[in-house]
C-alpha positions as CSV (number, residue, x, y, z in Angstrom):
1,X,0.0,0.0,0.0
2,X,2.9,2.4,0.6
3,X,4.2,1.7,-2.6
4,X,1.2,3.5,-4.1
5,X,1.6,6.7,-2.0
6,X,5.0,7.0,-3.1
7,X,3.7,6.5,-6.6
8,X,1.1,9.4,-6.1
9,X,3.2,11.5,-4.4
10,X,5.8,11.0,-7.6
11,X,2.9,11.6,-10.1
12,X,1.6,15.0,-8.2
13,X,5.0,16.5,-8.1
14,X,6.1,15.6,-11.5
15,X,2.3,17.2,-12.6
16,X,2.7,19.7,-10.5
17,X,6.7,20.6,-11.8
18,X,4.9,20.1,-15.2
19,X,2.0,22.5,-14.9
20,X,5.0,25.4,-13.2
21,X,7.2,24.6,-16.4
22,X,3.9,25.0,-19.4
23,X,2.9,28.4,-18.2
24,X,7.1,29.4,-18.3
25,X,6.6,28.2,-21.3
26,X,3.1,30.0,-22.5
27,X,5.0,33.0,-20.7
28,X,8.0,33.2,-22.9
29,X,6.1,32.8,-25.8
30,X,4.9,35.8,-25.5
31,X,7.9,37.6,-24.9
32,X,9.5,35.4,-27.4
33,X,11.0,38.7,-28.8
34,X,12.5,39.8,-24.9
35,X,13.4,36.3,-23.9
36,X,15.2,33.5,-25.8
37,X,13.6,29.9,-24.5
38,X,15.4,27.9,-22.8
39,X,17.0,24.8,-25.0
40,X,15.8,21.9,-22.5
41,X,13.0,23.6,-21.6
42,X,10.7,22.2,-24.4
43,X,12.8,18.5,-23.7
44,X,11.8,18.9,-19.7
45,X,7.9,19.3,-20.3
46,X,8.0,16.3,-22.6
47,X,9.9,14.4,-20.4
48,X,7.5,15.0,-17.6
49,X,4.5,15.0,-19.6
50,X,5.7,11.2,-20.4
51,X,6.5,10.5,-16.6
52,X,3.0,11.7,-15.6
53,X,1.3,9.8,-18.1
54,X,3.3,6.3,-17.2
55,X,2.6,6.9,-13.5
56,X,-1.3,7.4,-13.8
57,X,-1.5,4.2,-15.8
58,X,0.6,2.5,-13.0
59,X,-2.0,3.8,-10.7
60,X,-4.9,3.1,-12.5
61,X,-3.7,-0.2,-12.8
62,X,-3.1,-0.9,-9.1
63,X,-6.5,0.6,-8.6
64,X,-8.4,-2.0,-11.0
65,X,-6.1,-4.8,-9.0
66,X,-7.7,-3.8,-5.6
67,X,-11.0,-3.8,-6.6
């Protein structure tokens, strides 16, 4: 069971790292003439977005195990 908390808590602060680094990156967009992105920045939200999607299929699978 702890296993699965440690797997949410992963999945909430990847999401929540994820959500932080979008709106940097909606942000520079539209300074895209001030501010030069960041090369991994793009490489870091699709990272993450990959993370978070693997960990909510491991907990939706652990969740159809228990019922």
């Amino acid at each position: 069971m702890s296993n699965r908390f440690e797997i949410l808590e992963e999945y909430q602060e990847a999401n929540t790292e994820l959500d932080r680094l979008k709106t940097l990156v909606a942000s520079q967009r539209d300074r895209s003439r001030v501010v030069t992105l960041y090369p991994h920045l793009k490489e870091r939200v699709s990272h993450l977005s990959e993370k978070c999607e693997q960990l909510d299929m491991l907990l939706e699978a652990i969740n159809a195990s228990e019922d």
